[in-house]
C-alpha positions as CSV (number, residue, x, y, z in Angstrom):
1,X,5.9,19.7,32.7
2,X,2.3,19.8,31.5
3,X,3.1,23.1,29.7
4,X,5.9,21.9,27.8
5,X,4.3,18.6,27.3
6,X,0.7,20.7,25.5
7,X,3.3,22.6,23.4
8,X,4.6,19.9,21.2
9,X,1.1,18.2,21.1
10,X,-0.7,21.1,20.0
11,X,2.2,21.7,16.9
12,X,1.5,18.3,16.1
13,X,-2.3,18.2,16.1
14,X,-2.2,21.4,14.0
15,X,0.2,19.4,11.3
16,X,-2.1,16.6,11.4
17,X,-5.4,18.3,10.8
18,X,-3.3,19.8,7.5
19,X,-1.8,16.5,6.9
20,X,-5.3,14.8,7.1
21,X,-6.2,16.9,3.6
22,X,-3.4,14.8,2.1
23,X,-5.0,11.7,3.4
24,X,-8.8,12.5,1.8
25,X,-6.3,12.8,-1.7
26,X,-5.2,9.8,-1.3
27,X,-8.4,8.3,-0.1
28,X,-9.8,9.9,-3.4
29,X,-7.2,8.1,-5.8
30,X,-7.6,4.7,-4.0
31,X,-11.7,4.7,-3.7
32,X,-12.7,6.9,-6.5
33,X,-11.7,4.9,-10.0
34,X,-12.3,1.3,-8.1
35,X,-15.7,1.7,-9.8
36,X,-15.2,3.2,-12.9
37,X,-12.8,0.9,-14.4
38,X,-15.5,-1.2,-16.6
39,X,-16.7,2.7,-17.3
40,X,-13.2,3.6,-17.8
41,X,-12.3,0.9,-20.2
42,X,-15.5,1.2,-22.6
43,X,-14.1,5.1,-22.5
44,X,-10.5,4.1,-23.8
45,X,-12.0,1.0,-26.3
46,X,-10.3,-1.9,-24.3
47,X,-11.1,-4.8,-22.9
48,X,-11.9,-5.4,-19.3
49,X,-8.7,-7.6,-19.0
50,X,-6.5,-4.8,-19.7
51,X,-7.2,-2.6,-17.1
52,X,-5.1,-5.4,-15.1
53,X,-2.4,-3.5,-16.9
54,X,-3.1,0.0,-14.7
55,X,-2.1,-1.9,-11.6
56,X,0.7,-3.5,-13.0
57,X,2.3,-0.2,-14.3
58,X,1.5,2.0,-11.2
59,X,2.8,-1.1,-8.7
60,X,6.1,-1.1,-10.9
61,X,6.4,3.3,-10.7
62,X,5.2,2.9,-7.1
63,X,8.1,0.3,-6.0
64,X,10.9,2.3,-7.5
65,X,9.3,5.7,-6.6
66,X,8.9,5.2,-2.8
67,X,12.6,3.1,-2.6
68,X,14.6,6.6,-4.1
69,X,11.9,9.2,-2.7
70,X,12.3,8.0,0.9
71,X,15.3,8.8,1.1
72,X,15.9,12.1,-0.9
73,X,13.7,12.9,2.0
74,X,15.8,12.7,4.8
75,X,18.4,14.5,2.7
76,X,16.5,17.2,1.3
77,X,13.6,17.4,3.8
78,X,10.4,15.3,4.4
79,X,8.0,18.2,3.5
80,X,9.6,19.3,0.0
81,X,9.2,16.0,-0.9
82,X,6.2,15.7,0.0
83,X,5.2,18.5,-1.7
84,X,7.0,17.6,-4.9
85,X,5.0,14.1,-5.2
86,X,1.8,15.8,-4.6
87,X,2.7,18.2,-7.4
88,X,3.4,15.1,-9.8
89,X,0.5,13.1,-8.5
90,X,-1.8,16.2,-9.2
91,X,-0.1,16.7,-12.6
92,X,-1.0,12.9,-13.5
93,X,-3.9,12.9,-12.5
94,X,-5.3,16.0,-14.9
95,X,-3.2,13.8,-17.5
96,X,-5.4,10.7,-16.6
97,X,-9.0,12.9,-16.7
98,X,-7.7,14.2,-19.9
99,X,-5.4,11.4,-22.1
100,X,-6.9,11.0,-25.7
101,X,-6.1,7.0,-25.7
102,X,-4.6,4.0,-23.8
103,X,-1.3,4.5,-23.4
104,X,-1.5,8.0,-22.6
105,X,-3.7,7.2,-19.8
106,X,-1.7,4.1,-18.8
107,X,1.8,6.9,-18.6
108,X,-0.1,9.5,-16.6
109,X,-1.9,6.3,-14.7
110,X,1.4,5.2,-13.7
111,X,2.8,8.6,-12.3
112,X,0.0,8.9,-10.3
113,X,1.0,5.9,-8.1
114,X,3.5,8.8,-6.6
115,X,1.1,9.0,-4.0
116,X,2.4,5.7,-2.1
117,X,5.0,7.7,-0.5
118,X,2.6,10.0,1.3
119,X,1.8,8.2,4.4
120,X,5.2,7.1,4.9
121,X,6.4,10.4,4.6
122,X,3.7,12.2,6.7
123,X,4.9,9.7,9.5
124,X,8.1,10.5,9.1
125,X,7.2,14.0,9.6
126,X,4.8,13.6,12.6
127,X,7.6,11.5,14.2
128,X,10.0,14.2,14.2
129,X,7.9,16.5,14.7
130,X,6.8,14.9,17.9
131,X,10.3,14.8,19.1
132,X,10.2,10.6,18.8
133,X,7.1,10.7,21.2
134,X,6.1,6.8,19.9
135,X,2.9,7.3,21.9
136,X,2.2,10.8,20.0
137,X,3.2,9.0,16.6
138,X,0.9,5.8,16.4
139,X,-2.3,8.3,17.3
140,X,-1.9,10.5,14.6
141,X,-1.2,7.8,11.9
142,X,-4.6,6.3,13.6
143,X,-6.0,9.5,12.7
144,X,-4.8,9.9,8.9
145,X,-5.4,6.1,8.0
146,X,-9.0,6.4,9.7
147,X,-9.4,9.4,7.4
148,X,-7.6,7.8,4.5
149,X,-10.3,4.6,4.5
150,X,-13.1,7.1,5.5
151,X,-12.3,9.0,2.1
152,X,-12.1,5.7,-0.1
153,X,-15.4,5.1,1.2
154,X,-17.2,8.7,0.2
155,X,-15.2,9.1,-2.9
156,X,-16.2,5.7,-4.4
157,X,-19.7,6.5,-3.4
158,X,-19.3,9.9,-5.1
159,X,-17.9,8.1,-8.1
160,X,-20.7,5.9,-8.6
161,X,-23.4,8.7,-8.2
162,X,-21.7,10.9,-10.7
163,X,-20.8,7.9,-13.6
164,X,-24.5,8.1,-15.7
165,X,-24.6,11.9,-15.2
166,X,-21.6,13.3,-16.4
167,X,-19.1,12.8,-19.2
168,X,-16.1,10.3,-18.3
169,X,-13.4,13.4,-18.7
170,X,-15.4,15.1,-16.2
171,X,-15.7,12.7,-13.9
172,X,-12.1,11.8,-13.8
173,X,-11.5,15.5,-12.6
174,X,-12.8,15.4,-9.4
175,X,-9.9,13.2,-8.2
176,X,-7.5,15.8,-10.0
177,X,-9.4,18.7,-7.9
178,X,-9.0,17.3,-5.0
179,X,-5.0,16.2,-5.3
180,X,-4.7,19.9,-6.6
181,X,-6.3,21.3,-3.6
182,X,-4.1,18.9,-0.8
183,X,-0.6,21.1,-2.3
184,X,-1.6,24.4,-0.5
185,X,-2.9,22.6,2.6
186,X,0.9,21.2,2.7
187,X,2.6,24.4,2.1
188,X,0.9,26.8,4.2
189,X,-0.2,24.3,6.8
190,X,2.9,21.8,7.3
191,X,6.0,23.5,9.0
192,X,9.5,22.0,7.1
193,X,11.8,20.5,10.0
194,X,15.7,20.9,10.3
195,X,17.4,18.1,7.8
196,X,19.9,16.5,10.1
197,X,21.8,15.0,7.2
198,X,24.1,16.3,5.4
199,X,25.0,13.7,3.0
200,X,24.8,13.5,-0.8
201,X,22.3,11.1,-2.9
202,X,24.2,7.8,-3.4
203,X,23.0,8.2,-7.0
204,X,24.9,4.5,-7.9
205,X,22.6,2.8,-5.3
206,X,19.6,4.9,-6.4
207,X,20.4,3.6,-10.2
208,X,20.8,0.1,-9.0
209,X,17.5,0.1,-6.5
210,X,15.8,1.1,-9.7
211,X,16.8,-1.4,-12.3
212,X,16.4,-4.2,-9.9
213,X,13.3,-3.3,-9.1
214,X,12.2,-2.5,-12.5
215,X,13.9,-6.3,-13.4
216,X,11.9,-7.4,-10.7
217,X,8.4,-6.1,-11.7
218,X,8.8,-6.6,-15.1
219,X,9.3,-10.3,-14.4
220,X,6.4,-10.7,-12.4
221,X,4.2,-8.8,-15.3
222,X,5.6,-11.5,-17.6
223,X,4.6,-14.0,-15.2
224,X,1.2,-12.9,-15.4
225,X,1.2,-12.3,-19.1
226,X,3.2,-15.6,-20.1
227,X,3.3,-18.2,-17.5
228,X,5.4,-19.2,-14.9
229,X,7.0,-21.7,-17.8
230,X,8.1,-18.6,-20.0
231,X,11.9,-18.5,-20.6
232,X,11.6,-14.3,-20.9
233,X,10.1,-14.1,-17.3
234,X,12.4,-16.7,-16.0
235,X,15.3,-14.7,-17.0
236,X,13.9,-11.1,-16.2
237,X,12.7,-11.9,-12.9
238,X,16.5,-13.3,-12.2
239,X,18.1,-10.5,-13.9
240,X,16.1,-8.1,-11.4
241,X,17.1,-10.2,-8.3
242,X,20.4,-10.5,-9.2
243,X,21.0,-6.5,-9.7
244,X,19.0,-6.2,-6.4
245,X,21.8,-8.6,-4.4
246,X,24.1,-6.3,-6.4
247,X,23.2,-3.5,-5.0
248,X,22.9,-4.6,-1.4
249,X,26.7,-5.2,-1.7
250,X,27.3,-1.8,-3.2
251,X,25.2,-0.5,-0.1
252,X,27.9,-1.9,2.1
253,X,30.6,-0.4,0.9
254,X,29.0,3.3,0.8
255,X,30.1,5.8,3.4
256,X,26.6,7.1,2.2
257,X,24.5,4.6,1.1
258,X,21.0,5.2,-0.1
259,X,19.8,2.7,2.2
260,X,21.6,1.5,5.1
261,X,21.1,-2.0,4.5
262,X,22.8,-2.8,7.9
263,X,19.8,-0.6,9.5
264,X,17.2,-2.6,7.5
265,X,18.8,-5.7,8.3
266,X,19.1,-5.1,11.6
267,X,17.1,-6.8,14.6
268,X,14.9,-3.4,14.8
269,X,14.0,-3.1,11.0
270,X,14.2,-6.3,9.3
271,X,10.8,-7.9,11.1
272,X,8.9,-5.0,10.8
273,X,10.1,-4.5,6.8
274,X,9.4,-8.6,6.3
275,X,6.1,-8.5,7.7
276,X,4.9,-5.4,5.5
277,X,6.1,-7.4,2.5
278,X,3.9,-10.3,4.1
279,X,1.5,-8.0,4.6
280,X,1.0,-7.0,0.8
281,X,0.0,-10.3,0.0
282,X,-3.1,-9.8,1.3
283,X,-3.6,-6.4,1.5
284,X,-2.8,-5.8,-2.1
285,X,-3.1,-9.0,-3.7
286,X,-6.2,-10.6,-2.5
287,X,-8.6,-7.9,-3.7
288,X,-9.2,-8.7,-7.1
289,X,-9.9,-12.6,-6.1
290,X,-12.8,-11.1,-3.6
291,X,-14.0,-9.5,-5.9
292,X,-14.5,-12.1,-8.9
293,X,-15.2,-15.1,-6.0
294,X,-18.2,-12.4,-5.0
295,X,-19.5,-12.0,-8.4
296,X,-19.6,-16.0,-9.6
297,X,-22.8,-17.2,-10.2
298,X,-23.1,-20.4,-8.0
299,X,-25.5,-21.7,-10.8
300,X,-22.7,-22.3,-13.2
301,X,-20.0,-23.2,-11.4
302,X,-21.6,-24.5,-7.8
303,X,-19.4,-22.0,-6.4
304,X,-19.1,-17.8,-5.5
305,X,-21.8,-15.8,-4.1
306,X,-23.4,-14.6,-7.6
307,X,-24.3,-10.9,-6.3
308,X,-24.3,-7.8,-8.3
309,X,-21.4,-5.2,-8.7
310,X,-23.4,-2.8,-6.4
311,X,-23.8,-5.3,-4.1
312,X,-19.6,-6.3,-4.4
313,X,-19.1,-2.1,-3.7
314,X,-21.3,-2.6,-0.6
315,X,-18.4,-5.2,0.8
316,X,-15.6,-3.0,-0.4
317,X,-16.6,-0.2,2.1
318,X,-17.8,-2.8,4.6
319,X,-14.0,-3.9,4.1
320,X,-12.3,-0.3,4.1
321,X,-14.8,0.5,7.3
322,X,-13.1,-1.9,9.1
323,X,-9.7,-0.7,8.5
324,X,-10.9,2.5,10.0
325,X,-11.7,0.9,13.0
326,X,-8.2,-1.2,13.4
327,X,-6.2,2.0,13.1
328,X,-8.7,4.0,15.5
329,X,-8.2,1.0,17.7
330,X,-4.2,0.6,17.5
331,X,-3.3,2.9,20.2
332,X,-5.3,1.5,23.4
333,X,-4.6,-1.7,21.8
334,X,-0.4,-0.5,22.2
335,X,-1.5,0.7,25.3
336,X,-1.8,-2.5,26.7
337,X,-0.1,-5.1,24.9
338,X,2.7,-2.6,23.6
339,X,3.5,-1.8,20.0
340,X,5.0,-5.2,18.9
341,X,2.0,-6.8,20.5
342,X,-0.4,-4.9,18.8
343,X,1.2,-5.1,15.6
344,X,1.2,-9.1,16.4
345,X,-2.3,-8.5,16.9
346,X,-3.4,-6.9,13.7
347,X,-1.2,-9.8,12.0
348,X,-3.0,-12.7,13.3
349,X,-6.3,-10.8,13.1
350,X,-5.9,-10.9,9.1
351,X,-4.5,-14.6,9.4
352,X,-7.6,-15.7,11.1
353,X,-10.1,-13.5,8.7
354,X,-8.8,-15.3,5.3
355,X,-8.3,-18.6,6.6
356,X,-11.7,-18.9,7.8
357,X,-12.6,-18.3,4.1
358,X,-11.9,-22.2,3.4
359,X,-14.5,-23.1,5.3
360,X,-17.0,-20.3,5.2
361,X,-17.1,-19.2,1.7
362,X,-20.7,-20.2,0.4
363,X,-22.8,-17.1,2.0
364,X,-22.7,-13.3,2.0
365,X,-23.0,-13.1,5.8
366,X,-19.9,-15.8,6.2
367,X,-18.1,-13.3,3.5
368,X,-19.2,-10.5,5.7
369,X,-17.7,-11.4,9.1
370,X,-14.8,-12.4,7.5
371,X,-13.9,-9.7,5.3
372,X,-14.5,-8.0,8.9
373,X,-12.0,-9.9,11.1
374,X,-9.5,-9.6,8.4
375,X,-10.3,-5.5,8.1
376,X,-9.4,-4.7,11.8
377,X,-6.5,-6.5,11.4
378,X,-5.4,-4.7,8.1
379,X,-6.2,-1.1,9.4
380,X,-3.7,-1.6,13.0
381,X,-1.0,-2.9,10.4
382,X,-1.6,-0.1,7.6
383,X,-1.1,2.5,10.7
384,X,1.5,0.5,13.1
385,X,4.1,-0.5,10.5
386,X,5.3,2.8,9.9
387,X,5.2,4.1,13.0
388,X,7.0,1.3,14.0
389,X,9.7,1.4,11.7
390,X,10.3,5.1,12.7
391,X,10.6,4.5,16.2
392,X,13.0,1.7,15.6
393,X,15.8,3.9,13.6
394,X,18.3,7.1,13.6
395,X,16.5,9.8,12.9
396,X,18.3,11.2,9.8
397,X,16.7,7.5,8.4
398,X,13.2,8.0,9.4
399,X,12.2,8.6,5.7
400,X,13.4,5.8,4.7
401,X,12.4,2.9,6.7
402,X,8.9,4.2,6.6
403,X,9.0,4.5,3.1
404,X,10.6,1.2,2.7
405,X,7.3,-0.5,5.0
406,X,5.3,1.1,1.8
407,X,8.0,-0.3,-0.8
408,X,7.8,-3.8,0.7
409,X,4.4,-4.4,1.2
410,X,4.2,-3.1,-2.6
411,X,6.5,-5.7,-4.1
412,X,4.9,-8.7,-1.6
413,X,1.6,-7.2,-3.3
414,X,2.9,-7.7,-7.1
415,X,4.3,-11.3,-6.2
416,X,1.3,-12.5,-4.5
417,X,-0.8,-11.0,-7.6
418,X,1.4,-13.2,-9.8
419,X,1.1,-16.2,-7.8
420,X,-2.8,-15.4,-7.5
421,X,-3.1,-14.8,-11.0
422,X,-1.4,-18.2,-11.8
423,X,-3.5,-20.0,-9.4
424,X,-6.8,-18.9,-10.7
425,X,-5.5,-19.3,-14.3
426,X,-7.3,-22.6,-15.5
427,X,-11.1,-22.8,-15.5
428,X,-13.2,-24.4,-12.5
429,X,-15.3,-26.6,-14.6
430,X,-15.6,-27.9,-17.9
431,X,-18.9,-29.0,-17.9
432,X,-20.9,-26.2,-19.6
433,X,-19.3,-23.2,-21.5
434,X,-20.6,-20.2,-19.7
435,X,-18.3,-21.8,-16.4
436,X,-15.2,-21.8,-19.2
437,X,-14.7,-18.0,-17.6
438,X,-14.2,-18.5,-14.3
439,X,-11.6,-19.5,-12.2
440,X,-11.7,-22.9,-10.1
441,X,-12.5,-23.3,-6.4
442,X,-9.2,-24.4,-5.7
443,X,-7.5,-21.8,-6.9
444,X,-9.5,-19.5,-4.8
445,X,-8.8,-21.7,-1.7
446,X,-5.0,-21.2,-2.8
447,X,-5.4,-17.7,-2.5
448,X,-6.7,-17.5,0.9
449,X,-4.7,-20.2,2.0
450,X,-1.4,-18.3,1.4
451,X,-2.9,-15.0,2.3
452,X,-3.4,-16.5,6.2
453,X,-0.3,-18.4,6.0
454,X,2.0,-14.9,5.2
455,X,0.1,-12.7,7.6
456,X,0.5,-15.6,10.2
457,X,4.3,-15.4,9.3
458,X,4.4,-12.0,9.5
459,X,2.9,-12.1,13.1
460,X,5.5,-14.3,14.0
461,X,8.5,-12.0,12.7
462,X,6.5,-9.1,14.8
463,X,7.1,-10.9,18.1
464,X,11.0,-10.2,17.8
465,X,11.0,-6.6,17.1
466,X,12.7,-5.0,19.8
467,X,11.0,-1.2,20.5
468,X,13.5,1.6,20.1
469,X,16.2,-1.1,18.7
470,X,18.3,0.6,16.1
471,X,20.5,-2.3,14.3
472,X,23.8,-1.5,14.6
473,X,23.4,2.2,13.7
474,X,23.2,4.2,17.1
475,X,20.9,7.1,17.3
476,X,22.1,10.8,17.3
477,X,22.8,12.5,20.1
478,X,19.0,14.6,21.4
């Protein structure tokens, strides 16, 4: 027993330790640029505002990438695909280090957001490769989260060191070196599994999938752009939801859909997919807010902290440290309260850090301890979703539903950046003309308000997940 027990451990802490190469990659792309972009902008000749458009284009790729990629995996195979998207992403970002203007940058900028199917997929692949060991599974996606946050950390640290001494161009390749040098880790060190399935690509659902979501994005970019009054957005936005409900009917009626919607609206799937898109409302959306609440000076507004942008990089890691510890802490946390509690957990953890920012807002330390509380929270979730969502399907449709946890959480994060940005759109005084810039107090308190509220939701949705429920697809025989 303990022999064959070691045997399927050992393969799967071998594929981790390659699969945690992938994870410092993507680490790389998510901490490295977060503080260049004033650097970055001056580089291009634009304006600090449109850099909002970088996250706007690669949210929009993201969605529609992770939603058709997910499941070509399952199809095709988990690694290949894996291995293709780390080939694109290391492509784009070369093109990013290198683009001669904007919009060049913004294309290659955009590709580059390829990498939100990674963790999903490396999930997927732990998950079958430890046989559907649940136990196995949530420990090694503690493991490449903790390694994931450990490399924003370093790499935005590295970033910042290496700004006033080298050349933009050059500096933007060290995020391309390091993607490059994840694709032979994942060919020579990942092992490819047997593809169960043997359907084809739905290619009318993946069509449909993709000019919802476009619809959908687009509309919300409008939002921000325009107004929630504008009559284009209005009508995009709908347009997008109404292909979406569209193709949710056209799921139904495929022998091989591209997503089993039945699966993902199933008892097993559906909480854990609604709380992820909860989840990106404060995960993804609330960043930005942090940020710019940090850096107001009290003295014109009688609000905000007023501290430097070093001093704003010094919360960030205090922030992604703290995700490091919630996914190090997610399996003894399992271990006694079970999966669905621990996700619970992590949910009400980040409900209680950004609600107590109503109250406690007016000090770095209050800042601190909150940013804290809603961190540990964060870093169980970022790890147990996916994990969860694999344990709780077929698993031919492992790919999917723990891409769709990324694809989710990635729309949630572009509607509650919407709603955010519409909330912090008018100024918060108008006694003085430097204040004219900022947004007002209330807006903030919106932000965190509904950030609590969703995560407290999506706690709530947690407690009826069923562990190893399937919907009304039954699993394949072992």
């Amino acid at each position: 027993m303990t022999a064959t027990r070691t045997r399927p451990l050992a393969g799967v802490g071998a594929v981790v330790g390659f699969l945690v190469c992938v994870e410092i990659a993507s680490g790389a792309l998510q901490g490295f640029y977060t503080p260049l972009y004033t650097d970055i902008a001056r580089e291009l000749g634009i304006a600090d505002a449109d850099v909002n458009w970088f996250e706007a284009a690669q949210l929009a790729l993201s969605a529609i990438v992770v939603a058709v990629l997910a499941r070509v995996a399952d199809l095709v195979g988990h690694r290949q695909v894996l291995i293709g998207s780390t080939a694109v992403t290391a492509v784009a970002t070369w093109g990013v280090a290198l683009a001669p203007d904007f919009w060049t940058f913004l294309v290659f900028w955009a590709f580059a957001g390829c990498y939100t199917i990674w963790l999903p997929l490396e999930i997927a692949i732990v998950h079958r490769r430890a046989a559907g060991d649940e136990r196995m599974t949530r420990l090694a996606a503690a493991v490449l989260v903790c390694t994931l946050e450990v490399a924003v950390i370093a790499t935005a640290l590295l970033s910042g060191a290496l700004a006033d001494r080298w050349s933009m161009h050059l500096v933007l390749c060290v995020p391309a070196v390091i993607v490059t040098l994840a694709l032979p880790a994942i060919w020579f060190g990942v092992p490819g599994v047997p593809v169960q399935s043997r359907e084809r690509l739905d290619v009318g659902g993946a069509v449909l999938i993709g000019v919802g979501l476009i619809g959908l994005m687009a509309g919300l970019i409008l939002v921000r752009v325009d107004g929630p009054g504008s009559p284009v957005a209005i009508v995009t936005l709908l347009a997008g939801l109404a292909v979406l409900g569209w193709f949710v009917r056209f799921e139904r009626e495929q022998a091989q859909p591209l997503i089993d919607t039945r699966l993902l609206f199933g008892r097993g799937q559906a909480p854990i997919q609604l709380a992820s898109f909860f989840f990106g409302f404060s995960v993804l959306g609330a960043q930005i807010p942090l940020s710019t609440f940090a850096r107001t000076d009290p003295a014109v507004t009688g609000y905000g902290l007023g501290v430097t942008a070093a001093r704003v990089s010094t919360l960030i890691g205090l922030y992604v440290a703290t995700l490091a510890v919630g996914a190090v802490l997610l399996p003894a946390v399992a271990r006694r309260l079970t999966a669905r509690g621990a996700l619970a957990v992590g949910s009400l953890l980040v409900a209680v850090g950004y609600l107590l920012f109503v109250p406690r807002h007016g000090s770095t330390g209050a800042l601190m301890v909150n940013l804290a509380i809603a961190g540990v929270g964060s870093g169980m979730l970022v790890a147990g979703l996916p994990a969860a969502a694999a344990a709780a399907a077929p698993a031919r449709h492992t790919g999917v539903v723990t891409g769709m946890t990324n694809m989710t959480k990635t729309v949630g994060g572009a509607i509650a950046s919407s709603l955010f940005a519409i909330a912090l759109a008018t100024t918060g005084s108008i006694d003085s003309d430097a204040a004219q810039n900022h947004a007002p107090l209330h807006g903030y308190l919106t932000v965190w308000v509904i950030c609590g509220a969703t995560a407290l939701l999506g706690g709530l949705l947690l407690l009826v997940v069923r562990t190893g429920e399937v919907g009304v697809t039954e699993r394949e025989p072992a």
